[in-house]
C-alpha positions in Angstrom: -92.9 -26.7 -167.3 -90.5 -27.5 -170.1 -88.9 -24.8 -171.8 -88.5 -24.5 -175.9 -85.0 -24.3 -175.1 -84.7 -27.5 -173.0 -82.8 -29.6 -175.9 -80.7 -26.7 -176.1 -79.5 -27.1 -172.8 -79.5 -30.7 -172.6 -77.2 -30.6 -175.7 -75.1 -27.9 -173.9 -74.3 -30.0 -171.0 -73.7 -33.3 -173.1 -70.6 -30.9 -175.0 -69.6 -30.0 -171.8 -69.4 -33.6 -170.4 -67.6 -34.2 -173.2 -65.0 -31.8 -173.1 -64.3 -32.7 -170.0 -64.1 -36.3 -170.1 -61.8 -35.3 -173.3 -59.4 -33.4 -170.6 -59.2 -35.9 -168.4 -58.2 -38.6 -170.8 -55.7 -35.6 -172.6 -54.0 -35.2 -169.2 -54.0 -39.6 -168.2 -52.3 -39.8 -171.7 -49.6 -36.8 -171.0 -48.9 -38.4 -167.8 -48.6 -42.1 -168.6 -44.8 -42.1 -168.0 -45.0 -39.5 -165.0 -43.8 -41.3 -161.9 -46.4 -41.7 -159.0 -49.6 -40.4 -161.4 -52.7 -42.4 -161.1 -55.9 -42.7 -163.5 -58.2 -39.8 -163.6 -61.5 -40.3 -164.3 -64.5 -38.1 -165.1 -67.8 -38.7 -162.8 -70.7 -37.9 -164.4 -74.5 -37.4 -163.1 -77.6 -37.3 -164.8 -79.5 -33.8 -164.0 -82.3 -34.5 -162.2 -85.9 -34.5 -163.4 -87.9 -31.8 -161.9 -90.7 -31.6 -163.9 -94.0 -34.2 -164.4 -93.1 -36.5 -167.2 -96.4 -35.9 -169.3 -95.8 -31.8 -169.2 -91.8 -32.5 -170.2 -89.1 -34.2 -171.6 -87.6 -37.2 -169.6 -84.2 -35.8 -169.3 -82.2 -33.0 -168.7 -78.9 -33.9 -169.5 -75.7 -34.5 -167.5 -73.4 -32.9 -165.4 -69.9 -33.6 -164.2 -70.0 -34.0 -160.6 -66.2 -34.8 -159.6 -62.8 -36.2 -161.0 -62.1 -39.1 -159.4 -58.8 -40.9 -158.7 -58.3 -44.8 -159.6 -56.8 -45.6 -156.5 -56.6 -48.8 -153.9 -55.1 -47.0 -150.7 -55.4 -51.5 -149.5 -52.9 -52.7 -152.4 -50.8 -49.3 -151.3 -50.7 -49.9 -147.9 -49.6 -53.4 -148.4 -47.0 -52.1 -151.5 -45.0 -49.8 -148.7 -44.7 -52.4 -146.1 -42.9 -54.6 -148.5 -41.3 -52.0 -150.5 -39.7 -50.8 -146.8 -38.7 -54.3 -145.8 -36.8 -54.6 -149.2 -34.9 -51.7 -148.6 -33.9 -53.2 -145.3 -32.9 -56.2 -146.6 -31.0 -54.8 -149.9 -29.1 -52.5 -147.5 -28.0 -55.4 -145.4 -27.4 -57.4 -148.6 -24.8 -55.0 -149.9 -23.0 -54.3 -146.4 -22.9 -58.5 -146.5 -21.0 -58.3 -150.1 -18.7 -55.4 -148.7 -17.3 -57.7 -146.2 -17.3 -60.9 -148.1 -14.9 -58.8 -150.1 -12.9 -57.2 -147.6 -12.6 -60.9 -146.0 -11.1 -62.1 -148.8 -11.9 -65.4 -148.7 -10.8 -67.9 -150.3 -8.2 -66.3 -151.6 -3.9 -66.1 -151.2 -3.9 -62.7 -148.9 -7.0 -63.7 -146.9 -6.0 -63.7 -143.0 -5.9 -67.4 -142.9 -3.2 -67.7 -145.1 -1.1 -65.1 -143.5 -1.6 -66.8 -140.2 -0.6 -70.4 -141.8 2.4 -68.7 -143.5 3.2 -67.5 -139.3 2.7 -70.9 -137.9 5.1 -72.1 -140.3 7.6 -69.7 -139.4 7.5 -70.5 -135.7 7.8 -74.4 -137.1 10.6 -74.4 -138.6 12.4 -72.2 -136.1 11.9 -74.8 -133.7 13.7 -77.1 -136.1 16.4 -74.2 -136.6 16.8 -72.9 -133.5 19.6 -70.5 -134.0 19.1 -70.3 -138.2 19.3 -65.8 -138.5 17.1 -66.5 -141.6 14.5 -68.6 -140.3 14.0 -65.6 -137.5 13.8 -63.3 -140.1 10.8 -65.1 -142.1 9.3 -65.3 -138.7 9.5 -61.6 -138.4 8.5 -61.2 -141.7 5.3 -63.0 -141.4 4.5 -61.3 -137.9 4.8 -58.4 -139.7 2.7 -59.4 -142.7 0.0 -60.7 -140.2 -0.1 -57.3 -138.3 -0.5 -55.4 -141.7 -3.6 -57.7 -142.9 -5.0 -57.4 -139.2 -4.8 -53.7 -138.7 -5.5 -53.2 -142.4 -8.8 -55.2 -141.9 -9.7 -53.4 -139.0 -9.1 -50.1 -141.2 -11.6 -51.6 -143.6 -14.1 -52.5 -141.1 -13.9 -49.2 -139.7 -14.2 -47.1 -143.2 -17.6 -49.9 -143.5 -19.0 -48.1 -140.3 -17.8 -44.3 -141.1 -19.7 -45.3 -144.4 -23.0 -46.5 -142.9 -23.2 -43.9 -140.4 -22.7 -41.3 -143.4 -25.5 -43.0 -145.1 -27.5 -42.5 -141.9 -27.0 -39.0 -141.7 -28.3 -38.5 -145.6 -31.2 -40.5 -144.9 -32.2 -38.3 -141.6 -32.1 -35.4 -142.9 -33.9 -36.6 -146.2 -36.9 -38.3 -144.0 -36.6 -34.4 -142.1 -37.2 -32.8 -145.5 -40.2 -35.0 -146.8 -42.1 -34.5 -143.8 -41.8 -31.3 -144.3 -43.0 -31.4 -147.6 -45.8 -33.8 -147.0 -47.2 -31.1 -144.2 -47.4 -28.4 -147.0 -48.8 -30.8 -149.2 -51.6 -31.6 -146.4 -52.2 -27.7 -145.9 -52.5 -27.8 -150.1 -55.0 -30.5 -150.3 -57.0 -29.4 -147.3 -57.5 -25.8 -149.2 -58.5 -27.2 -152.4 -60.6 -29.3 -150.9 -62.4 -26.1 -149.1 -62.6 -24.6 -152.2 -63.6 -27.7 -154.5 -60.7 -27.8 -156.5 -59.7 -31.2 -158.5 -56.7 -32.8 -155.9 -56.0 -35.8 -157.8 -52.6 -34.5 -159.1 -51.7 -33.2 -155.4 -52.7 -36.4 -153.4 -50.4 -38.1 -156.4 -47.5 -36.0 -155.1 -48.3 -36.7 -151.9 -48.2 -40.5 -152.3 -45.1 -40.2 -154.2 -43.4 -38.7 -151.2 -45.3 -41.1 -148.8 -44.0 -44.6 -150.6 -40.7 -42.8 -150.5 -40.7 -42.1 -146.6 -42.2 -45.0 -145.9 -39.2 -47.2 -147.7 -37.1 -44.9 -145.8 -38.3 -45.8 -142.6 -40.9 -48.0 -142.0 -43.7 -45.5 -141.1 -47.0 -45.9 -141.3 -49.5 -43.6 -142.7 -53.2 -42.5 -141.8 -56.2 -41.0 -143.9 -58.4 -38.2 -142.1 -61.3 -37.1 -143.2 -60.2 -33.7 -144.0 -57.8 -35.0 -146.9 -55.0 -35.2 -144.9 -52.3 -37.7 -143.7 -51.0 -38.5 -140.6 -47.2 -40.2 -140.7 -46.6 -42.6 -137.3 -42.9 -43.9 -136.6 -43.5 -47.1 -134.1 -46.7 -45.4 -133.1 -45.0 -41.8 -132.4 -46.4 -38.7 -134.6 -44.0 -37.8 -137.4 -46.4 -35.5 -139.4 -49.7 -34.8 -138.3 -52.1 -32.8 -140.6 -50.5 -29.1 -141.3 -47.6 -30.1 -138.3 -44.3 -32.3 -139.0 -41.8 -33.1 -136.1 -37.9 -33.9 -136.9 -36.1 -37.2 -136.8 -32.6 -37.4 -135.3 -30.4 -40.1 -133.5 -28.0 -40.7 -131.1 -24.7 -42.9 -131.4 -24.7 -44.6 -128.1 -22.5 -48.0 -126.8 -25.9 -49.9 -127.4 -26.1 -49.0 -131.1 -28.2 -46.0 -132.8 -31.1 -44.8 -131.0 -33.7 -42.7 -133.0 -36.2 -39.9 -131.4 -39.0 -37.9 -132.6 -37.9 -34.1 -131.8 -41.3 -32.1 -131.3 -39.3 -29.5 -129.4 -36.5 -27.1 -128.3 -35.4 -28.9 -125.6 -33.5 -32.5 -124.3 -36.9 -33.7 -123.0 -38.6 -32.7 -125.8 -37.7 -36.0 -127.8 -39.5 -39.0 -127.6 -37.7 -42.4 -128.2 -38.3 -44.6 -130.5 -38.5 -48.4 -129.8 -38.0 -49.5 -133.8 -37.2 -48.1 -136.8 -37.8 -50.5 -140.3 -36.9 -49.2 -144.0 -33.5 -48.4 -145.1 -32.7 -46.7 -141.6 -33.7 -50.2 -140.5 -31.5 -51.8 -142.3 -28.3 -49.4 -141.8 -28.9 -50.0 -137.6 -28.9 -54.0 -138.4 -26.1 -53.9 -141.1 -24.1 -51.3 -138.6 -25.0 -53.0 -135.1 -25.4 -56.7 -136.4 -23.7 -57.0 -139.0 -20.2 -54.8 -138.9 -19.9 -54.9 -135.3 -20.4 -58.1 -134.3 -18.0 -59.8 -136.4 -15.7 -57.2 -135.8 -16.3 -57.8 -132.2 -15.8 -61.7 -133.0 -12.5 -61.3 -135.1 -11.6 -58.7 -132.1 -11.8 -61.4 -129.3 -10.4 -64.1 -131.5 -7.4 -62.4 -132.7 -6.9 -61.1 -129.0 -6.8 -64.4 -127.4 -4.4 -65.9 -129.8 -2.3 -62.9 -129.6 -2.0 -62.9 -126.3 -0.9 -66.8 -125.6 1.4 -66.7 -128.1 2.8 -63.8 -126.1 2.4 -65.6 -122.7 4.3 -68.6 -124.4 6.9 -66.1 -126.0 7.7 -64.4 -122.7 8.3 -67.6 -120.8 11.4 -68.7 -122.5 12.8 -65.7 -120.8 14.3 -66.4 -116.7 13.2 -63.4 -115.6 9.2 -62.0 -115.3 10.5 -58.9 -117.8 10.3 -60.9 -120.6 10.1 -58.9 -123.9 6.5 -59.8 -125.5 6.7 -60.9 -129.3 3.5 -58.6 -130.5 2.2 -54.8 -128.6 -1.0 -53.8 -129.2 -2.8 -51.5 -127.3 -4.1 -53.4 -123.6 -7.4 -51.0 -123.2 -8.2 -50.5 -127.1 -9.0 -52.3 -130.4 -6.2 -55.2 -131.2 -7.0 -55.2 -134.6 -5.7 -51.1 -135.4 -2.9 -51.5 -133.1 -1.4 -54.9 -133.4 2.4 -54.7 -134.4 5.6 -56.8 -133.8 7.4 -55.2 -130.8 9.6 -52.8 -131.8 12.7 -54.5 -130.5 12.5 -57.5 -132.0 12.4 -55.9 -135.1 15.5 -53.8 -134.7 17.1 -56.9 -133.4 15.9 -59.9 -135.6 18.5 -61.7 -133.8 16.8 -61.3 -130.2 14.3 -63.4 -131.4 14.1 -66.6 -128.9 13.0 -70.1 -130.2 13.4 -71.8 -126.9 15.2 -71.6 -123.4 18.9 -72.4 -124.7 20.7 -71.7 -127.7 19.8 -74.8 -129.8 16.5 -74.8 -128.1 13.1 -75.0 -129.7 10.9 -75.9 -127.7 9.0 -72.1 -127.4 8.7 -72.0 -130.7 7.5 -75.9 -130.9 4.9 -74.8 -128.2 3.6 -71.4 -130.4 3.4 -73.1 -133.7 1.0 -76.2 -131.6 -1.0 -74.0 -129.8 -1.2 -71.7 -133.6 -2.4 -75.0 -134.6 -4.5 -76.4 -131.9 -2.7 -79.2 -130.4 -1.5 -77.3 -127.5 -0.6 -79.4 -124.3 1.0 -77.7 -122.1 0.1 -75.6 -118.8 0.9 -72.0 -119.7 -2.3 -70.9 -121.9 -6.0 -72.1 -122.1 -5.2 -74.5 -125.6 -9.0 -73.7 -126.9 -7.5 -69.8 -127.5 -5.5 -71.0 -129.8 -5.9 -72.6 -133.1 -7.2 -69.5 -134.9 -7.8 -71.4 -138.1 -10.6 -73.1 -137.0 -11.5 -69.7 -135.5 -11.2 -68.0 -138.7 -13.3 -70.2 -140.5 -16.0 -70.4 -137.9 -16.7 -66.4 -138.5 -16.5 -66.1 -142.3 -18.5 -69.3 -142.3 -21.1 -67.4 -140.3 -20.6 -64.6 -142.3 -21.6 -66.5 -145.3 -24.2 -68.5 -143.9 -26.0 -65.0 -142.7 -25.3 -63.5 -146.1 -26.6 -66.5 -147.7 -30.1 -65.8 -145.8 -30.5 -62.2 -146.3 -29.8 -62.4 -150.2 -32.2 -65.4 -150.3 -35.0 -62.9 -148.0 -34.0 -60.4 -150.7 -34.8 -61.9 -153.6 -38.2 -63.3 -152.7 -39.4 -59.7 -151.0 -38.1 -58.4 -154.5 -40.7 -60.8 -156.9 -42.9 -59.5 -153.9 -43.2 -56.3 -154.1 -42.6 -57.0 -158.1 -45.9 -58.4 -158.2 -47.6 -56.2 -155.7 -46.6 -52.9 -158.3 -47.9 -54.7 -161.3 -51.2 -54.8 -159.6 -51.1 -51.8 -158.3 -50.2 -51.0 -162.0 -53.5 -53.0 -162.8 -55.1 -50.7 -160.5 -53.9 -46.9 -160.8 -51.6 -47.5 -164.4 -52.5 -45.5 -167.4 -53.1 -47.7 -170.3 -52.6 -45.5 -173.9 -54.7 -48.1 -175.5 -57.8 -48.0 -173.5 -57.1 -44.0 -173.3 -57.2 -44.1 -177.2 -60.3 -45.9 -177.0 -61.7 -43.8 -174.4 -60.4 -40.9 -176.5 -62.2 -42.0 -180.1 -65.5 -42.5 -177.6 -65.6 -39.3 -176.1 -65.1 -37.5 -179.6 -68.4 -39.3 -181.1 -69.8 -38.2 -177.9 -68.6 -34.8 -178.5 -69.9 -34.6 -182.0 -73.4 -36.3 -181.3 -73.8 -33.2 -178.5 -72.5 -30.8 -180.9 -75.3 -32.7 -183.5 -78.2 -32.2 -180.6 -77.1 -28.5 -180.6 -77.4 -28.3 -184.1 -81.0 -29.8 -184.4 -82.3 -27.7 -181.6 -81.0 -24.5 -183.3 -82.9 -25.9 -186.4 -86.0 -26.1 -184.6 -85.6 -22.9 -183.2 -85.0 -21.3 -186.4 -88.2 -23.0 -187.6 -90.1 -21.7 -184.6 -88.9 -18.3 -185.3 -88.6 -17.3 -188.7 -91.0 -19.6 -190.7 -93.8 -19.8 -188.4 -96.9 -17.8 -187.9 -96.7 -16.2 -191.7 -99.9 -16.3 -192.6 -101.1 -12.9 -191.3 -98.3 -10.9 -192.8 
């Protein structure tokens, strides 16, 4: 049976409705510029009728029954596979510019130049055979041609010291966020126990989860119990209350990453691919850096060396002085140097088999050049410049296709946020709106209160008089 006091409590609950709804839009409009937050929402129920309509009201009133996040875990799911394979991409697109600057190309002090200035030298000691100053241009542009080699080596090898650095930040980074996303599961899974609002802590979470996920590709999974579990190519990176370390190994096939879920060697377990921005540093390191290097490597080596094999034979004997050293077993490009004797004795340097010979140096500046004929080297070694122009034009061309891949996953995940922004976005307007509603609703609660006070003051005070 109805109580004298059910509008009373109807009206209570509509002011507390009210209030809260009030909260809620309070905190979405204190948090419209706070990164990662999502719309909070009030979910109200009506309070079940209990009691025969004809011995009762129809009503009796509302409750709040949860605060619900606007959130579409679809549209973020999608969001974090693009947003990863954009950090891949942009890391790849700025190694690209690195080296199209290092290169230098087109330019006067780019390696082609150098190498045109040397072939030059070697042609017009062959038309000089015994000139001491065209042997001392030719040293001089040996010499220059060593410094640009060994200085671009330098600059390659800075490029790598650089993206492994960038490796090692972004390991131990990923190591810390799973860490934090483990207490954040223990957080939420408590709250939850208790039913505590979790809309701000799952926020947090998410932030941290688009973050790892750009970082490294990983994909994320939603248990029942409110907490996440974080997969790297299908191997457990967090699970519930429990995270697991990331860590790499330099190895002559390139960076290999592991899952460490232990103490010892065999407690690491491999992993087969790696996306995000470690992604990217392993292609921009592996494919990018060391293949051309290797290219320039092999290029500059076999050019080196038949202009040595030509050099040597205008000697009589088989200890013929070579006109570049560089270290047989290592890296050409950091060790290249005119040998040392030649340039102590500028006038040592031999331009054929006689003294008004020129034939040697005839033979070096055609097979510089690519029209080699002779017997002593492979001519296809030779004529670098085509050589040269084959690997920055490959550079380019792959540049070219990564910046274009860039900008297309950039208006991607451009118009992915904007509808997760459509989706999870605080807008003040509709807040205001929301806002201005909630007060009349407020005030028309506050007005039901009011009336039932009246009535009860009626019932009280000014009835049943007559006996008195």
């Amino acid at each position: 049976m109805s109580s004298t006091f059910t509008t009373l409590e109807i009206g209570k609950s509509a002011l507390i409705a009210a209030r809260h709804a009030m909260d809620v839009t309070g905190h979405n409009i204190a948090n419209a510029a706070t990164p990662g937050y999502s719309l909070q929402r009030v979910a109200l129920e009506p309070i079940i009728q209990r009691i025969p309509l004809g011995m009762g009201v129809s009503g009796m009133g509302v409750k709040v029954t949860d605060i619900t996040r606007i959130r579409d875990r679809f549209v973020d799911a999608v969001l974090r596979s693009e947003k990863e394979k954009k950090a891949a991409l942009a890391i790849q697109k700025e190694v690209f510019e690195h080296m199209q600057i290092v290169f230098a190309e087109p330019s006067d002090s780019s390696i082609r130049d150098s190498m045109d200035f040397f072939w030059a030298a070697w042609h017009d000691l062959s038309s000089e055979p015994d000139s001491a100053s065209a042997k001392a241009q030719l040293l001089e542009a040996g010499r220059s041609l060593c410094d640009l080699l060994r200085h671009l080596g330098s600059q390659l090898d800075s490029l790598l010291v650089d993206i492994d650095s960038g490796i090692d930040a972004i390991v131990a980074q990923v190591n810390m966020l799973a860490q934090r996303i483990s207490s954040l599961n223990i957080e939420i899974s408590r709250a939850l126990a208790r039913k505590e609002p979790v809309g701000d802590l799952l926020d947090k979470r998410d932030l941290l989860l688009d973050e790892l996920t750009e970082l490294t590709g990983a994909t994320v999974n939603y248990l029942d119990d409110g907490t996440v579990q974080v997969n790297l190519g299908g191997v457990r990176l967090v699970d519930g209350a429990k995270h697991y370390g990331l860590g790499y190994a330099r190895t002559p096939e390139g960076v290999k990453f592991h899952v460490i879920t232990g103490p010892e060697d065999n407690d690491r377990i491999q992993l087969d691919f790696i996306g995000g921005s470690l992604g990217g540093h392993k292609i921009a390191r592996e494919d990018v850096v060391l293949r051309f290097r290797q290219q320039l490597s092999e290029s500059v080596r076999k050019v080196i060396e038949g202009i040595n094999t030509i050099y040597e034979s205008s000697y009589e004997t088989d200890s013929g002085i070579a006109f570049f050293d560089f270290d047989k077993d290592g890296d050409i490009l950091t060790t290249i140097r005119v040998n040392d004797f030649l340039v102590q004795n500028p006038g040592e340097i031999k331009a054929g088999t006689g003294p008004l010979d020129g034939s040697i140096a005839l033979a070096i500046a055609d097979f510089i050049e690519g029209t080699y004929d002779g017997s002593l080297v492979d001519p296809s070694d030779g004529n670098f410049a085509e050589k040269w122009v084959a690997i920055v034009g490959s550079l380019g061309i792959d540049a070219q296709k990564v910046e274009s891949a860039f900008d297309t996953q950039e208006l991607l995940v451009k118009e992915l946020e904007n509808r997760k922004d459509s989706i999870s976005g605080v807008s003040l307007d509709e807040e205001i709106t929301n806002l201005i509603r909630e007060q009349h609703a407020f005030n028309a609660a506050s007005r039901v209160i009011t009336v039932a006070d009246e009535m009860l003051d009626t019932i009280i005070n000014r009835m049943g008089l007559g006996g008195r």
